[in-house]
N, C-alpha and C positions, 0 to 999 in steps of 0.2 A: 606590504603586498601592493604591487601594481593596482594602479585605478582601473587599468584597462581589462587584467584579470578578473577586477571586482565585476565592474560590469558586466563583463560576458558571462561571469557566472549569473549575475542577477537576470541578464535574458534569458539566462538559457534555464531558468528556475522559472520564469514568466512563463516562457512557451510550453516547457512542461505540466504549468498550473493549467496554462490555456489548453492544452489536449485533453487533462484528466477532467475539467469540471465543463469544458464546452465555453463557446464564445458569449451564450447568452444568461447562462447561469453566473459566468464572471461581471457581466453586464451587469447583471439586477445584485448582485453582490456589491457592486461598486457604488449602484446610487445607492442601494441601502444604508449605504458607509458615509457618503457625502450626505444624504437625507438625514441620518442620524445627528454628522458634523454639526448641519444648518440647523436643528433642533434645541441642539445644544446652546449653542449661539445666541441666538432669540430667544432660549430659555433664561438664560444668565444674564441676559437683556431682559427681558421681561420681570426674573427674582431681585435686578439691583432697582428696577424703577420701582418696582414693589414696597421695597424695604424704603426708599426715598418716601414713598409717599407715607406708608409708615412713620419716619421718622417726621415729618411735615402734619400729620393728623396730631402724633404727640406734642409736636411744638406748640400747637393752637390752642390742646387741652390744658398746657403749662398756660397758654394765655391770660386763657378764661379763667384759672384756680387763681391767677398772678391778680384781676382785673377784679374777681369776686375778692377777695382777699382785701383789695384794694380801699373797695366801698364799705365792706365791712371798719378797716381801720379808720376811716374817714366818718364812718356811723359815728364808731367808738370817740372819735376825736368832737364833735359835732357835740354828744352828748356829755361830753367830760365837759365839755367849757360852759357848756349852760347849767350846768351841777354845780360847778364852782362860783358861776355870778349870782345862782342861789343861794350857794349852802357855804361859799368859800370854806372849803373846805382842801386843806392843803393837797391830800392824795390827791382831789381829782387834777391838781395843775400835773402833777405826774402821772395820771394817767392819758391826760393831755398830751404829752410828751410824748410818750411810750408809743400812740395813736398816731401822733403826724410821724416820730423816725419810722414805725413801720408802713407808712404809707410812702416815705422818702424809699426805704427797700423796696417797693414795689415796683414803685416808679420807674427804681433806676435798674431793675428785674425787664421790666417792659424796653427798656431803652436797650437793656443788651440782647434781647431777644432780637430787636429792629438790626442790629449786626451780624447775629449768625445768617448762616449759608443755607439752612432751612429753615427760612421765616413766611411766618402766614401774614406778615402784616408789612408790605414793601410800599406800599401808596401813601403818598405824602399829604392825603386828607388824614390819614392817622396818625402821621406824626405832629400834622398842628394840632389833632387833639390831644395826644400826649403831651403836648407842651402846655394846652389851656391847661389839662390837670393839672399839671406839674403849678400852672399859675395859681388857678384855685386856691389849690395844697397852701400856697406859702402865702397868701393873700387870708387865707382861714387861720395861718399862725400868726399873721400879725397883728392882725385881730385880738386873738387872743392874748399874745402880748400886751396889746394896747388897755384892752380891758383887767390884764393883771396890775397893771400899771397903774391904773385910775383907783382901782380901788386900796394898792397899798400907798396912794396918795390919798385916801380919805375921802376921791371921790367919789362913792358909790352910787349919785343919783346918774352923773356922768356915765359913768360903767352901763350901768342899767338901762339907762338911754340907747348908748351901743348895742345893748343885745337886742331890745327893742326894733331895732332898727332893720330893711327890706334888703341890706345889702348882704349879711349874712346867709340869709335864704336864698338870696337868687345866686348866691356863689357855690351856694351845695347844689341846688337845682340843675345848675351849671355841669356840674361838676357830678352830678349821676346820669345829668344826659348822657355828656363824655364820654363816662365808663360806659355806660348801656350803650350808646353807639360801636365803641370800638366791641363791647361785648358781642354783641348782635353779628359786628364783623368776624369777628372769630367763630361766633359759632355756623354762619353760611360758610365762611371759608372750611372748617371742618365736615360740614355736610357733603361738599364739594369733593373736597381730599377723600373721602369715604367713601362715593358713590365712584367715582374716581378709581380707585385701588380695586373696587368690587369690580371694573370695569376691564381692568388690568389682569386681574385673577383670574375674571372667565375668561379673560383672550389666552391668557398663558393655559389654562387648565384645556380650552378647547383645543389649543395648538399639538400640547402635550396628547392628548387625546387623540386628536388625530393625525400627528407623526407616528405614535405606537400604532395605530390601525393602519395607515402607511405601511409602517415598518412590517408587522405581521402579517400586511396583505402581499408585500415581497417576500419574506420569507417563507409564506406558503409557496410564490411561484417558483421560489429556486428549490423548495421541497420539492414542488410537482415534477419543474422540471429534470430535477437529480432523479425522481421515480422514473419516468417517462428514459432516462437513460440509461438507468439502470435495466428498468426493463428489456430495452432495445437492445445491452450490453449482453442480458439473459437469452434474450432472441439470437441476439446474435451465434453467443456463445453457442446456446442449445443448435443452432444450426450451423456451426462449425463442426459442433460433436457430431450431428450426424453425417455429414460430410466429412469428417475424419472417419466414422465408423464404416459408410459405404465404401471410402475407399481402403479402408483395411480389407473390408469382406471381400474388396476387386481384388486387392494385392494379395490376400489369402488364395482366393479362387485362382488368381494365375500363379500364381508359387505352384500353388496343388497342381495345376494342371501342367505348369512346368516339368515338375516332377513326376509326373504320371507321362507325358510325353518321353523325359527323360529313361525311368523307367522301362516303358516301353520301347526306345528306343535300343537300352542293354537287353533287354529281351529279345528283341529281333536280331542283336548283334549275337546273341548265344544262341539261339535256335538257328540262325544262318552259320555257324559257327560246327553246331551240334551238326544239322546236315553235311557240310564239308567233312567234319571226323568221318559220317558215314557213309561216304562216297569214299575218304580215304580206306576208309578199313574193309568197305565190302569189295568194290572196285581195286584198288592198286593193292591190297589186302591178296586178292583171290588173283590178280596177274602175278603177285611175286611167289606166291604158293604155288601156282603153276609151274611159272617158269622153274623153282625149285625143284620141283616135283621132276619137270623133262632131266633137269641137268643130274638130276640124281640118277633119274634109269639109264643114262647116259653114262656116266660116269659108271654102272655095274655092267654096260656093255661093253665096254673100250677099257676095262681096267686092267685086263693081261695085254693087250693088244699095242695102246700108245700111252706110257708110262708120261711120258710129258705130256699130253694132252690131257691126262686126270690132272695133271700137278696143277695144270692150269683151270681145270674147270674146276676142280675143289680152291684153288684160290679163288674165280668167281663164286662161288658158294659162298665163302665167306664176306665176300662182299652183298652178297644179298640177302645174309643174316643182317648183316650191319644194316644193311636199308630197311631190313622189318621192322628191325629196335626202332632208326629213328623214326619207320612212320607209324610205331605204336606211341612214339613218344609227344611225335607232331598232332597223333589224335587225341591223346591223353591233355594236352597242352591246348588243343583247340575247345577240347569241351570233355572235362571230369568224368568220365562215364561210372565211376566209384560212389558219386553222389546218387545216382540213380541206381546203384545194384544194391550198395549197404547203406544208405540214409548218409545227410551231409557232415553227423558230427563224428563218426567214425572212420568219413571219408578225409575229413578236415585233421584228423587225431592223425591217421597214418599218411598223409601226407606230409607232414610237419615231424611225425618223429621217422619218413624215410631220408628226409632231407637230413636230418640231426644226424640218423648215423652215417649216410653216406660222405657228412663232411668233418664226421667225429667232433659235434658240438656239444658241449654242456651244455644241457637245455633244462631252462625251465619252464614247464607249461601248466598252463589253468587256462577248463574249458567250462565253461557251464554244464548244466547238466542232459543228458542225451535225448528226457520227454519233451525239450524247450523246440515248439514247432517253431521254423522261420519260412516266411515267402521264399518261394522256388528264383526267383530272381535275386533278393536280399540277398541268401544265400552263396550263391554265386559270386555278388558282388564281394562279402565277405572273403569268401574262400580265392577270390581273385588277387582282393590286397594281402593275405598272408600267400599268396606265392609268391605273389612278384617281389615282394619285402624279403622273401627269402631266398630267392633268385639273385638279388642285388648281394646278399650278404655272402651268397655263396659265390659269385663269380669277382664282386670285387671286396670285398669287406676283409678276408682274411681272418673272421673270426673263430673265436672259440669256446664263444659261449654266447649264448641266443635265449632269450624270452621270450616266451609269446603268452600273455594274459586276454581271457574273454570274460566278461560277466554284461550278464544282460540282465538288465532294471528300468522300468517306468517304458515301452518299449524302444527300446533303444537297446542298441550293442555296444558296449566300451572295449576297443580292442586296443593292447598295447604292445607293440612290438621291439625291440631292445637288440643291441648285439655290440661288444666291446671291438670291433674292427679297428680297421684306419679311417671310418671315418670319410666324409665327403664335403668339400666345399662347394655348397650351397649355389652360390653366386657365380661362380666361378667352371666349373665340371658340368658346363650342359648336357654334354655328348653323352653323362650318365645317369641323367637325372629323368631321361623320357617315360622311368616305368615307374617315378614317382608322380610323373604329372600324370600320368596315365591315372594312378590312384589319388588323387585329387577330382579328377573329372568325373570319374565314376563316383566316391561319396557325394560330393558339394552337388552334382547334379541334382539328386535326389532328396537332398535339404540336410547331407550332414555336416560334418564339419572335421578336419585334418591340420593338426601342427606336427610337423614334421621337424629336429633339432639333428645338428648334426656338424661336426668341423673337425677339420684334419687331425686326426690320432685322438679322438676324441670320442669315438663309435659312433654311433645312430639310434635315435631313437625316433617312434611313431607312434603317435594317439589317434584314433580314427572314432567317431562317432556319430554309428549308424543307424537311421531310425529305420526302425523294424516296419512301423505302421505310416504310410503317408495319411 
């Protein structure tokens, strides 16, 4: 993998930590971390000086068991030789023996002690007393030699004299100072090393003590301050939700009121509508009834008289039948006056099956049932998309068989409209599609909703659904 992918991944993981935890929470994280580091550090520093001193307290206590040991063998040897210029008595020259070699193992115990790398005894006033011992030591065998000598030479008073004598003494004398000095040095040095170690322990244990209270005293702060965010995250949140929820209740309230404009505005469009049918029907209604009326008595006065002039006002006749149809037709088309004399679902039932036989369609139809009241506008709107839907089918579709499904549930209307024609492209066929957008305007105005399918030799179909209740 690319270094340079690595990296940018690693920022861009950085800035992400830094958004979710905050710049000062990552702050106090970080000395926590290095705080912790340096603890460690000083701790490990602190545990190896520890154990140094440790291993320095035991070297001194090996000293001093080395030094007592010492004097003891040196007692032991002391009292053998004077048992023996008593009692000559063979064992004691062996335990004579036995006395100095283990005071020689001491000796040369102390001397390697003076070599290790944790030695309590580096000053060279102790090593020239190691060495008077060491003189002593071999100064007290010669001795004794000398005095085994004398007396397995027969001299006994000779011997005896030897023992007699101030030099022996002063060479043990010598030679317990020694050890007692170096003794005495080993045991200050170990008081030292002790009080020392103790002094090392409370620093590490105060350190350790108070890194952890440190430590816990930033942990509380990036607790607090994570609380204190979270908090504000809660605040925040809570007042986003309500700021989402005011403005849903805005965007409810203008929907609704959209809709209710909209509404009202098809309402105003059908009662402007309804009035025009009835100016059509009473007004140009009662002039063509009229005029009918004249041409008719007309026509029974001139009918032996001018045989061409009937032929022609009875062809006007028929021309003013035809203008009745269409403007029973333009008023019927302007506003349903059937809805208002037999109720909408038997207006809507014989509208839908005059259309059927007048275009010889196989129809299938489902209505709901005829107690289902709907708004006087709804209604209308309803009954507007299954005409025009079947308007379209009749003047372009070429069908031959025609669906119309209604059921109404939760209030809403699901209407489905169907017909196997030719069909219409969509995209393409503007010029006949204005009285499907007509019925799109009309639902979605009012908050319903309309998919329309359809493509060449393919038929049409339409789902409309229309809420009953704004």
């Amino acid at each position: 993998m690319d270094i340079k992918a690595i990296g940018g991944k690693i920022t861009a993981w950085g800035n992400s930590l830094v958004r979710r935890l905050g710049g000062r929470v990552l702050a106090i994280l970080v000395a926590s971390m290095v705080l912790a580091l340096i603890s460690v550090m000083f701790t490990d520093a602190w545990l190896v000086e520890v154990e140094q001193q440790s291993a320095q307290i035991n070297q001194a206590q090996r000293n001093i068991v080395v030094l007592q040991q010492l004097r003891t063998s040196l007692n032991q040897a002391e009292s053998a030789q004077r048992g023996y210029l008593l009692n000559q008595r063979a064992e004691l020259v062996a335990a004579f023996d036995q006395a100095i070699e283990a005071s020689r193992r001491h000796i040369q115990k102390i001397e390697g002690l003076f070599t290790s790398q944790n030695v309590a005894m580096k000053g060279k006033q102790e090593q020239n007393w190691l060495i008077a011992l060491n003189s002593s030591l071999e100064a007290k065998n010669a001795e004794m030699k000398l005095a085994i000598s004398l007396l397995q030479s027969g001299k006994e008073e000779e011997a005896m004299q030897l023992a007699r004598l101030d030099q022996g003494i002063v060479e043990m004398a010598k030679f317990m100072q020694y050890s007692q000095t170096l003794l005495d040095q080993q045991y200050e040095a170990q008081e030292k090393l002790v009080k020392k170690r103790a002094q090392t322990i409370a620093i590490t244990r105060t350190a350790v003590i108070g890194s952890a209270l440190i430590l816990l005293l930033l942990v509380i702060m990036v607790i607090r301050q994570l609380v204190q965010e979270m908090n504000s995250r809660d605040h925040l949140r809570q007042q986003l939700a309500r700021d989402c929820e005011a403005y849903e209740e805005r965007i409810r309230n203008n929907s609704h009121m959209m809709k209710t404009l909209a509404l009202d505005y098809q309402s105003d469009v059908e009662r402007a509508r309804q009035k025009l049918a009835r100016d059509l029907h009473d007004e140009l209604g009662s002039i063509l009834t009229a005029t009918k009326m004249d041409i008719s008595w007309t026509i029974r006065r001139i009918k032996d008289q001018d045989p061409e002039l009937v032929e022609k006002l009875e062809k006007t006749m028929r021309y003013l039948n035809q203008g009745i149809h269409f403007k029973r037709q333009v008023v019927q088309n302007l506003h349903p006056s059937i809805i208002t004399t037999i109720g909408f679902w038997p207006a809507l039932k014989s509208l839908i099956e005059d259309m059927a036989e007048r275009n010889e369609w196989e129809l299938d139809l489902i209505l709901p049932d005829a107690h289902i009241e709907l708004p006087e506008t709804i209604g209308l709107i309803a009954y507007r998309v299954v005409q025009e839907s079947l308007n379209n089918a009749s003047k372009y579709a070429y069908a031959t068989k025609v669906s119309v499904h209604m059921v109404e549930a939760l209030d809403y209307l699901k209407l489905e409209i169907e017909d196997n024609g030719v069909g219409v492209d969509l995209d393409k066929e503007k010029s006949t599609t204005h009285g499907l957008s007509g019925i799109r305007n009309r639902i979605m105005a009012i908050g319903g909703r309309v998919d329309i399918t359809s493509a060449p030799n393919q038929g049409f179909y339409l789902l409309a659904i229309i809420p009953i209740k704004l």
